[in-house]
C-alpha positions as YAML, in Angstrom:
chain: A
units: angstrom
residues:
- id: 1
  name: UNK
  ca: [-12.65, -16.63, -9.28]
- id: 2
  name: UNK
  ca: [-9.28, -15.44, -8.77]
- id: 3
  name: UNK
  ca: [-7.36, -14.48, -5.85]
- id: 4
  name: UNK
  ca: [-7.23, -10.67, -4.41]
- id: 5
  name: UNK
  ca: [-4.19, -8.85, -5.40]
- id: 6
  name: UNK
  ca: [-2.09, -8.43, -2.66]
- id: 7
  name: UNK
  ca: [1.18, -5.94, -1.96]
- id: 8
  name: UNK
  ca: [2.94, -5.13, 0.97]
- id: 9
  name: UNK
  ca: [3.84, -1.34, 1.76]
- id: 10
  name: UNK
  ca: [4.82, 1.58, 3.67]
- id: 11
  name: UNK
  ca: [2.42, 4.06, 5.43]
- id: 12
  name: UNK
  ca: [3.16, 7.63, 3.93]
- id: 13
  name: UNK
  ca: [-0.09, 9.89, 4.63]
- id: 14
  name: UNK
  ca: [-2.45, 9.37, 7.64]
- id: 15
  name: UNK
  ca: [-4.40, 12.48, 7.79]
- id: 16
  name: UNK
  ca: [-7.17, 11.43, 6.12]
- id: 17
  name: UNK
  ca: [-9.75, 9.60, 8.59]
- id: 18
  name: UNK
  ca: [-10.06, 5.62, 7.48]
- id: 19
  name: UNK
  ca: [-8.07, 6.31, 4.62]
- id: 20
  name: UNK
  ca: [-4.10, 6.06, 4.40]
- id: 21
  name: UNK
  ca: [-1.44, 6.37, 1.86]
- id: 22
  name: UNK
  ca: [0.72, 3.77, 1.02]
- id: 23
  name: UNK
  ca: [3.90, 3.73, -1.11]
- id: 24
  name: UNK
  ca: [4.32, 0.71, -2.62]
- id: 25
  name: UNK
  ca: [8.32, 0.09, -3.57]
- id: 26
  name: UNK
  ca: [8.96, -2.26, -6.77]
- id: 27
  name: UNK
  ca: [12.63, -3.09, -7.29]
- id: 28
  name: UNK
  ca: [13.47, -4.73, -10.82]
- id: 29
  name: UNK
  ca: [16.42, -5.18, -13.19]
- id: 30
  name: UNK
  ca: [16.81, -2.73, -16.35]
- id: 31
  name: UNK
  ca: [15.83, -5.30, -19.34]
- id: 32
  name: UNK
  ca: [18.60, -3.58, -21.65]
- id: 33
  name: UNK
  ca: [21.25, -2.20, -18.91]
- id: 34
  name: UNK
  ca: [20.73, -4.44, -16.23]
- id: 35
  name: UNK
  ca: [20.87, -1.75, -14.02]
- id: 36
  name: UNK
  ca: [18.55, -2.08, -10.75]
- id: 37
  name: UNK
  ca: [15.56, 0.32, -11.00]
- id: 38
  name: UNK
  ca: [13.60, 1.49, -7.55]
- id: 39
  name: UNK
  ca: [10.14, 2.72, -8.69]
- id: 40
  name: UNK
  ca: [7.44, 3.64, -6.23]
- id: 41
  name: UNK
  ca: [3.68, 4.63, -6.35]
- id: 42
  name: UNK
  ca: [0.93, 5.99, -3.76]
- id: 43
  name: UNK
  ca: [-2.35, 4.06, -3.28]
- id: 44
  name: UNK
  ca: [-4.73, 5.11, -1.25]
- id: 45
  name: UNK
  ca: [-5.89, 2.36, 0.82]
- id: 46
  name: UNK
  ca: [-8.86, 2.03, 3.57]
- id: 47
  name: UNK
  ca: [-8.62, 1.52, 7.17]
- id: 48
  name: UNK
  ca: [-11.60, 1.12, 8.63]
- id: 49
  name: UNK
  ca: [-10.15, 1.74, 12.52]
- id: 50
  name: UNK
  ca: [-7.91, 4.23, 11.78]
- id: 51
  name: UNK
  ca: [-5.42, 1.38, 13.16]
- id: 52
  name: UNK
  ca: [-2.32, 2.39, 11.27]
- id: 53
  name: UNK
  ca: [-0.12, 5.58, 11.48]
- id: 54
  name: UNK
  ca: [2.69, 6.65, 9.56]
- id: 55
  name: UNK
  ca: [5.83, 3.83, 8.88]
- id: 56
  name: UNK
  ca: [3.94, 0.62, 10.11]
- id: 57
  name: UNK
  ca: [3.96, -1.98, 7.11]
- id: 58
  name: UNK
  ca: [0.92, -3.10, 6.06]
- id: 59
  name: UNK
  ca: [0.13, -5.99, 3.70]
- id: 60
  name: UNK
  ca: [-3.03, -4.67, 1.75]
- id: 61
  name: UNK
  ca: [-5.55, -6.28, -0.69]
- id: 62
  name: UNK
  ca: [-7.96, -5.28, -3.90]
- id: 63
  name: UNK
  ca: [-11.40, -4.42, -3.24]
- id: 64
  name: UNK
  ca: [-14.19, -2.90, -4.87]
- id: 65
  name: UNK
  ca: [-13.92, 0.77, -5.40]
- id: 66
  name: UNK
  ca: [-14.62, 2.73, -2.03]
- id: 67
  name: UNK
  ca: [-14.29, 6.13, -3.54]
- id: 68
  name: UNK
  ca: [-12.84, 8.37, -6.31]
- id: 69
  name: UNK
  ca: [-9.69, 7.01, -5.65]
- id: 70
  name: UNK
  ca: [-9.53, 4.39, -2.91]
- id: 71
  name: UNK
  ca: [-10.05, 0.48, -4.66]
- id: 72
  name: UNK
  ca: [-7.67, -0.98, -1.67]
- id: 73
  name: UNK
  ca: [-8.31, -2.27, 1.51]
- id: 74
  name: UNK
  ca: [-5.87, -3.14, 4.63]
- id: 75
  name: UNK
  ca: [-5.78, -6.43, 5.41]
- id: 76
  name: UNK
  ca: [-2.96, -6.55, 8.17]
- id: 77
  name: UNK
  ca: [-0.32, -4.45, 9.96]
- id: 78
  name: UNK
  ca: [2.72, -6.45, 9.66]
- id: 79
  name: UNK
  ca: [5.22, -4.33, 12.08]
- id: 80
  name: UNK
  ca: [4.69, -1.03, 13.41]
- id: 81
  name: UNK
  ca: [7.09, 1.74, 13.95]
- id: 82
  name: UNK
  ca: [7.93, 2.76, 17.66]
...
């Protein structure tokens, strides 16, 4: 068996309860302009005591599918906005 994916991200959304949206930021080079591309997406990810508000950085980690939309889990907060 493999290893969990893992990626680190931002805390967008935390009105849902045990659930919070995370915008995971991917930063690559342009293969043909070599230009440096930001590109971002929104996961919903599951917190199971509500632990995490809006701006902390989390580190979170596949899991089985919770719900329509939810297959990740948070593993850790790594630092936590004042």
């Amino acid at each position: 068996m493999g290893e969990r994916k893992t990626r680190e991200g931002v805390v967008v959304g935390d009105k849902m309860q045990k659930t919070r949206v995370v915008r995971i930021e991917r930063v690559y080079r342009h293969p043909r302009y070599q230009r440096v591309v930001r590109s971002s997406k929104k996961l919903k990810a599951h917190d199971e005591n509500n632990e995490s508000r809006i701006g902390d950085r989390v580190i979170i980690e596949e899991t089985r599918p919770l719900s329509k939309e939810k297959r990740w889990r948070i593993r850790q907060i790594v630092s936590r906005l004042s």
